[in-house]
C-alpha positions, 0 to 999 in steps of 0.5 A: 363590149362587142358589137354585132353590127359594127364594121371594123376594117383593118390595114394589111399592107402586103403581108400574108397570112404566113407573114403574120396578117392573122396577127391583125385580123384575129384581134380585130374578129374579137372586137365583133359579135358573132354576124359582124364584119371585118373589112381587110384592104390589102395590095396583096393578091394572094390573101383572097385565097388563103382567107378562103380556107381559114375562114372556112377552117375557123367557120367563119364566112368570107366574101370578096369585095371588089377594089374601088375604081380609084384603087386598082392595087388594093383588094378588100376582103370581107369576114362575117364573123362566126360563132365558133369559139366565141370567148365568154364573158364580157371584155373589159375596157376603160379599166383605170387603176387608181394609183397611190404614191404611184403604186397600185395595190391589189385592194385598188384593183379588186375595187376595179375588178370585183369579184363575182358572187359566183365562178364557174370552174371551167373558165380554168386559169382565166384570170377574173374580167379575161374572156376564156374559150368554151371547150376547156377542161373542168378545173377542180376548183371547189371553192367556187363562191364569194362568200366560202372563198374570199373576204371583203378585206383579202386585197387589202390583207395581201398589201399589208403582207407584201409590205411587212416581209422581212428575213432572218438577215435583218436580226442582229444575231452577233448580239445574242448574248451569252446566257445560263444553260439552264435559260437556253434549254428553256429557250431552246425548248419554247422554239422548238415547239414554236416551230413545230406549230408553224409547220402545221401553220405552213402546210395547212393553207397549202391545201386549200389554195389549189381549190380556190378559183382564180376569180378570188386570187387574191384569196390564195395570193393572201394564203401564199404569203402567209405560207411565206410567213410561216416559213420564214418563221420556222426559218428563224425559230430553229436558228434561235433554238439552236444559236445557243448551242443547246439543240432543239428541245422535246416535240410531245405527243400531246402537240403531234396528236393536236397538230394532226387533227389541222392536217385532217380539216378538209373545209376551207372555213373550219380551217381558217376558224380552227387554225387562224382564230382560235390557233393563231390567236392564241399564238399571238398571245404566246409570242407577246409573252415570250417577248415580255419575257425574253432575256435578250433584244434578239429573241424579243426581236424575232417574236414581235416580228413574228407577232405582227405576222401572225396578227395579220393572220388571224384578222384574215381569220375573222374576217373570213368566218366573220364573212361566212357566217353573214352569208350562210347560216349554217357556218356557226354549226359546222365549225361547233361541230368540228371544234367539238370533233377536234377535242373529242380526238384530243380530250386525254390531253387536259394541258399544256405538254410538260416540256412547254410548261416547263420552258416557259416557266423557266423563261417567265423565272429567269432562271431555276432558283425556287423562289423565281420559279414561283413566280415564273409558274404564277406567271404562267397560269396568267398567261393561260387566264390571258388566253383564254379571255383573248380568245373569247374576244376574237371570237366574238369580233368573229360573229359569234355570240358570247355563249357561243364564243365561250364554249368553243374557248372553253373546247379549244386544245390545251396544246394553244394551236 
């Protein structure tokens, strides 16, 4: 903390101003008050007058104090510090960071520097716990409180996500079999819906991180990964739809319309709830059927891997609802009302698009024989069964009550995302 009593007195030696003793004399005026004073001892005969007009410059009052007798080659220089530009905040000191295998994690930093319960967008790009200047431009950051914008478990959330990354090198593509045409257009068509889903998945957290005040980073850092996630996924959705050589399948309608009623959510809760809860989760059912049905190692690889990811995601997702809900009552309302505008857009769908259906039935088969797709089809209808009390759980673990958790279940778009 500042002290507006303190006398703090600082070396010179012989530089001046132009020789870089400002470089001494402004981080000491931080340490004051307004109303404190700097002593400056210096052998150099020109500083007197060169902090004259700086300290007139910067408004603050300067005073000459004579050498003492016992050093005739040394002057000493008085500054009163004064209010001009005097950063806000409080300046952080004896910060220790606990360390865990020697590493810092962002959850031990934010339980060092815990966020505000609210930020003021005119500290601009100031990082939480840095002094700022007044006079700065008024950033245009809306989520500006706690309880809209970050989470208890984000930090925490960020560290899983930093240490799970991986990339399309770290699949074993030279075994990738050869199989039935018929299972690759399958394949082919289940990816490119897959991929569609994690553009919408990618470019929705875009949106909102540049509305996040940077006293909850750890918010868009966790966003950032995810954004980084969703690409690396669509990066090796696309490589498997076409690494059988069959090309990419059909994007349906049903899938744009339910894709484009994500981009026009503009409230960052609605979103997280509308794409990471009831989205993402049901996705991560879908990634754990495909795997179970997968007909080879490689492409039962890639969707647990995405899986994980996704699973990650949609934990940020309920935690964050989870959180609004807890601070604000009317959350509840506001994400009923725009789960029910989002299926009033989307109500002349009442299923899955044919083409999706279609593939995954085929995979669930193994292949076109009649008696196989039976049993793929059955296999199908569980998935959707599966799905659907999936979602009711999520929901519940998301604060809402199981009348509630139904309905919403019950509105969400046959499209899965």
């Amino acid at each position: 903390m500042k002290d507006s009593s303190a006398s703090i007195a600082v070396d010179g030696g012989g530089l001046s101003l132009r020789e870089g003793l400002l470089a001494i004399i402004r981080p000491a005026l931080q340490l004051l008050e307004p109303g404190g004073i700097l002593a400056v001892n210096t052998t150099n005969n020109r500083v007197g007058e060169e902090l004259k007009v700086w300290c007139d410059r910067w408004h603050h009052k300067y005073f000459e104090d004579p050498a003492p007798d016992d050093s005739p080659n040394h002057t000493r220089h008085l500054i009163s510090r004064g209010r001009l530009a005097v950063p806000i905040g409080e300046r952080e000191s004896t910060v220790s960071l606990p360390r865990q295998d020697g590493a810092i994690s962002a959850e031990s930093v934010l339980a060092t520097i815990p966020m505000p319960e609210s930020a003021d967008p005119i500290s601009g790009f100031a990082p939480r716990g840095a002094l700022y200047e007044p006079g700065g431009p008024v950033y245009p950051f809306t989520l500006v409180q706690k309880c809209h914008a970050a989470p208890p478990e984000v930090a925490r959330l960020y560290d899983q996500a930093v240490a799970s990354q991986w990339s399309a090198r770290d699949l074993a593509w030279e075994k990738l079999p050869k199989l039935l045409p018929e299972i690759e257009r399958a394949i082919a068509q289940v990816f490119t819906f897959l991929a569609e889903n994690e553009l919408s998945a990618l470019y929705l957290p875009s949106k909102f991180v540049s509305r996040i005040h940077p006293a909850y980073v750890e918010t868009a850092m966790f966003l950032s990964m995810q954004m980084a996630d969703e690409a690396r996924h669509l990066d090796v959705f696309l490589k498997r739809a076409r690494a059988g050589g069959e090309g990419l399948g059909v994007s349906s309608a049903t899938t744009s319309w339910s894709l484009h009623s994500l981009l026009e959510l503009e409230n960052f809760a609605e979103a997280a709830f509308i794409l990471s809860v009831l989205g993402e989760g049901t996705f991560v059912d879908l990634l754990t059927f495909i795997e179970h049905h997968a007909p080879d190692e490689v492409t039962a690889e890639i969707v647990r891997r995405a899986r994980n990811d996704e699973a990650r995601h949609v934990h940020f997702g309920i935690a964050h609802v989870r959180h609004a809900i807890e601070n604000d009552e009317t959350t509840y309302r506001r994400l009923e009302l725009a789960v029910r505008k989002r299926a009033a857009t989307l109500s002349s769908a009442d299923e899955a698009p044919a083409p999706l259906q279609d593939g995954l039935t085929v995979l669930a088969a193994g292949g076109t024989a009649p008696r196989a797709i039976a049993r793929g089809h059955e296999s199908y209808y569980d998935l959707l069964q599966t799905m659907s009390t999936n979602r009711v759980k999520r929901l519940r673990s998301a604060g809402l009550t199981l009348e509630q958790a139904q309905v919403l279940s019950d509105l969400h778009t046959p499209n899965f995302m």
